[in-house]
N, C-alpha and C positions, 0 to 999 in steps of 0.2 A: 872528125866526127861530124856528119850532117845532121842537121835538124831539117825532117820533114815531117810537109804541114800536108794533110789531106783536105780539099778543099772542096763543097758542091753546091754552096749555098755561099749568099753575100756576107750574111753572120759568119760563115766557117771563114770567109776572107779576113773579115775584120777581127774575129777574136787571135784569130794567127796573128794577121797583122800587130794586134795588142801586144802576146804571148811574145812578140821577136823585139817591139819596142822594151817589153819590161825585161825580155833578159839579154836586151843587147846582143844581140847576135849579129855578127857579123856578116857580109852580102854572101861571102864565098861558104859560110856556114850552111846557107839556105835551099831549101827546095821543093818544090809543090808539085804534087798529083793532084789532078783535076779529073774530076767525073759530073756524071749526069748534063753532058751539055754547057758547063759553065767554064766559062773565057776567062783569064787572067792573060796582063799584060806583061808576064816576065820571061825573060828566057831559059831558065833552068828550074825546066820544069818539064813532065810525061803527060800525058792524055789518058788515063785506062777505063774512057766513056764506054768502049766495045768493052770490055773483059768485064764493065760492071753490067750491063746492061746483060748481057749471058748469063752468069751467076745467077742477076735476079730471075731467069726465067728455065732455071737449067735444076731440074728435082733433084733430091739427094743421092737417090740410087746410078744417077748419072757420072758412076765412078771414070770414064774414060775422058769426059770432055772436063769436068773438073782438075784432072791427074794434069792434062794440057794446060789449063789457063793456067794450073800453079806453075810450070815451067816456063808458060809467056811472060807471066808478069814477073816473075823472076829473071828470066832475061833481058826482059825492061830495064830493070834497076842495074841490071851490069850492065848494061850499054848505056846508060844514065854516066858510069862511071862511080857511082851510091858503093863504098865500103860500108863500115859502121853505119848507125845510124840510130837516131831518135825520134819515133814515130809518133805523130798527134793528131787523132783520129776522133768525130763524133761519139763513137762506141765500138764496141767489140760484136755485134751480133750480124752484120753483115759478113759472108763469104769473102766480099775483095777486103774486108778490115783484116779478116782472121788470117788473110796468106801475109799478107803486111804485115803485121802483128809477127804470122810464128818464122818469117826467111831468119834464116839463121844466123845474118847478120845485123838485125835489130836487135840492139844491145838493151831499150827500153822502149817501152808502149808508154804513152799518155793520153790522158780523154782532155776533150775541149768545150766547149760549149756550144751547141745545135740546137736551139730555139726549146720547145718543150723538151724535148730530150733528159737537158737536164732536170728537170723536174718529175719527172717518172721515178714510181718506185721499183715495179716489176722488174725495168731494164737492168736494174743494179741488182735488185734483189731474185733472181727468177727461181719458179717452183723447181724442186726435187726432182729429179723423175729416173727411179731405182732403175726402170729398162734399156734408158741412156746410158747412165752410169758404168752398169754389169758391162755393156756390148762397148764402152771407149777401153774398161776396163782390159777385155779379153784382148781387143785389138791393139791399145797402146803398149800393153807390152809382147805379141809377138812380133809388134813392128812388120803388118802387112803394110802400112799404109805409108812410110817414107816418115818415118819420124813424125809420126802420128799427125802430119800434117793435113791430111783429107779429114779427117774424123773432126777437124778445127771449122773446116768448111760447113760448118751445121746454120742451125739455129739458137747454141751455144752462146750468152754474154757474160760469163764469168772470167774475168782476168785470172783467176787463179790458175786456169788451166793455162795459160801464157806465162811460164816461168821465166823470168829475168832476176838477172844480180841486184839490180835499182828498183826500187820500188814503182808505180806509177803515181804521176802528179795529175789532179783533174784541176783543170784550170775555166774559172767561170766568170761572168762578169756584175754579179752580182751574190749579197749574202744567202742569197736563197736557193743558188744554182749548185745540184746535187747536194741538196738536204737529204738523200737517203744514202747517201753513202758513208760508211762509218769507218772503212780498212784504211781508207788511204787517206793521203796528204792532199788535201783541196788549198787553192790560192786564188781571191778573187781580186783580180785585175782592172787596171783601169780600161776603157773604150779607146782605141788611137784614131784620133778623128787628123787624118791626113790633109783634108782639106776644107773649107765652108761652102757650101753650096753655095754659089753666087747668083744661080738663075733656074731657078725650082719649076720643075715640071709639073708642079701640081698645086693649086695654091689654097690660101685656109679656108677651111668648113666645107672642103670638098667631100663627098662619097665616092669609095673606092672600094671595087671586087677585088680582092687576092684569092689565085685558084692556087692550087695544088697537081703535083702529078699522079694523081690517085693511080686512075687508072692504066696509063703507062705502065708503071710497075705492079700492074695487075692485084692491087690490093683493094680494087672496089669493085660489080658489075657497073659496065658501060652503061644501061639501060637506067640502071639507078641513078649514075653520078648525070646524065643529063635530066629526069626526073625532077634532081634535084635543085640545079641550074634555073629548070623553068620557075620549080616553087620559091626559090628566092629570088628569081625576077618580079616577081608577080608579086612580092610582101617590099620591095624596096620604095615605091611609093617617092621615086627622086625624079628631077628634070631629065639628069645626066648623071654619067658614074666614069670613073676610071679604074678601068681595068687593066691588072696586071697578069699575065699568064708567069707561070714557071717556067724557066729557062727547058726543061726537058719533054713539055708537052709536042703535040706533034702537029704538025699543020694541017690537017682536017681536023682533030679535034677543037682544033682554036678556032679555024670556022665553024663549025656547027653550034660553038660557042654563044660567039660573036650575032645568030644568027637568033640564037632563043633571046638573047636579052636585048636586042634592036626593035622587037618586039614591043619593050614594055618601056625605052628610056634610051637617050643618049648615049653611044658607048665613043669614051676617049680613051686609047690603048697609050698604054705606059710600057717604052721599049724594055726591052731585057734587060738589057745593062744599067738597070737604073736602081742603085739599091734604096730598098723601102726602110730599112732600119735607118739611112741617113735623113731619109722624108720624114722621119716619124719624131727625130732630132730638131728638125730647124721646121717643120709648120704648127698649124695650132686650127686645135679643134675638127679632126676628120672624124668621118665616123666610117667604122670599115669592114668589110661585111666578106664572109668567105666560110670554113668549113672547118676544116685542124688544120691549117697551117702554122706553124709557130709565129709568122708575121701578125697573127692577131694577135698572140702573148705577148712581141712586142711593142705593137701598136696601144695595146692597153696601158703598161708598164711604163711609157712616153707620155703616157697623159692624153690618150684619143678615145673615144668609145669606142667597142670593140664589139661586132657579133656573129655570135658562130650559127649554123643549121647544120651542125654536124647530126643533130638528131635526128636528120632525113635518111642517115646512114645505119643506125644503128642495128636497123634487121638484116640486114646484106652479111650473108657469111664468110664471103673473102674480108669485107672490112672485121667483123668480129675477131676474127685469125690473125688480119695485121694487128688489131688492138690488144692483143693477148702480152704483147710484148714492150706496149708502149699506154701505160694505164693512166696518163696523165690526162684530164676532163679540163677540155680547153673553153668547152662549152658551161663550165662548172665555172670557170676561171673567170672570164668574161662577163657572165651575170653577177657575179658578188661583187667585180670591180663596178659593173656600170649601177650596181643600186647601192655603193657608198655613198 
């Protein structure tokens, strides 16, 4: 039986990483899929950055190319050599989680911890909607769709509709990670801290941008998300900043970036591979400035001030559409922590 880890973010590294220290799992047990651009250094492991990157931009009625990705990424996993298999995934409401999720040889789904994520209640709990229901209803049992697997490719995050023998285990790393969730087994985990940072690339009381890949995955307008860029250049009021882009942003947008806040202050660019949850462990006193990224949750959570301008967002109706799904108020979070 494999244990595979989904991985796209340094937290998804590190809570795996946890998840494999606390149940001992063996090296030949292990195996990771990697998306959105993000590097691990192991060798058994797949890439499915293209099959996510599709999905994200591929509309529902797109029954042909989706009927395809489900048989790539399925032939993926056989030629991976993946029999059985136990899957640990951010969530269920992405398309590439749902084919992983429903291959007919994942014996169990498990959720992990993904920075806000966990704290969202929508994600866990999502609205009713009778017109879903009726149309999986009519189609899951004539069985047009392959064992109802395309109909999984939604916008859909309820496990229930992922029947397995085992129940799923949400695994978090802390007591507060999925408080909305009441079916299942939750277990919160220690941090596996692999190594001490010996020579920190950032040092204390520094200010630091965290971007996000908003726009890439087309869940903000462009015109907005640099709008927005310029207005929190222009309230930072710093010598210098360091800034970290997301591994999945794209190299014009990181220029044009780079280009608005040169403008107003210092930019030191913090490589990719450099994870911020360990920064946020061994410095002291940052303060750290960016939008909904979860690195602000955990930059607060560590013990740094934290502040968001997600507010510059909030009229934009692609962001409205992403937020339907993901109700957690990071900018809500952030102000109660910084005026304790």
């Amino acid at each position: 039986m494999k244990h595979v880890f989904l991985v796209h973010t340094h937290i998804t590294y590190i809570v795996a990483q946890s998840i494999i220290e606390n149940l001992s799992l063996k090296k030949e047990e292990i195996f990771f899929i990697s998306t959105r651009n993000y590097k691990i250094d192991v060798t058994s492991q797949i890439d499915l950055n293209t099959e996510f990157e599709l999905l994200n931009n591929t509309s529902y009625s797109n029954f042909f190319l989706k009927w395809y990705l489900i048989k790539r990424i399925d032939e993926k996993l056989n030629n991976a050599n993946i029999d059985l298999y136990h899957i640990y995934l951010p969530h269920i409401a992405h398309p590439l989680f749902q084919i992983l999720g429903s291959n007919k040889k994942c014996y169990k789904i498990n959720i992990m911890e993904e920075g806000s994520n966990c704290l969202s209640y929508r994600l866990y709990n999502p609205e009713i909607n009778i017109k879903k229901k009726l149309i999986s209803l009519i189609f899951n049992k004539t069985g047009l769709w392959g064992q109802n697997r395309y109909f999984r490719v939604s916008s859909n995050s309820e496990l229930k509709y992922f029947t397995k023998k085992t129940l799923p285990v949400f695994y978090g790393i802390s007591s507060k990670s999925f408080q909305y969730v009441t079916d299942y087994e939750k277990q919160v985990i220690e941090i596996y801290q692999d190594q001490v940072i010996s020579s920190r690339p950032i040092p204390d009381h520094a200010s630091i941008v965290l971007l996000e890949s908003i726009i890439e995955q087309d869940n903000l307008n462009s015109s907005v998300f640099f709008d927005s860029i310029e207005l929190m250049a222009n309230k930072l009021n710093v010598e210098e900043v360091y800034l970290k882009f997301h591994p999945y942003q794209n190299t014009e947008n990181r220029k044009q970036i780079i280009k608005i806040l040169e403008k107003y202050t210092i930019v030191n660019l913090i490589e990719d591979d450099v994870i911020m949850e360990k920064i946020f462990l061994y410095t002291k006193n940052l303060k750290v400035y960016g939008f909904t990224t979860s690195l602000l949750f955990y930059a607060k959570s560590f013990g740094h001030e934290a502040f968001s301008f997600a507010y510059l967002w909030k009229d934009d109706l692609k962001y409205k559409n992403y937020t339907r799904f993901n109700d957690f108020n990071i900018e809500e979070f952030v102000q109660s922590r910084n005026n304790n």
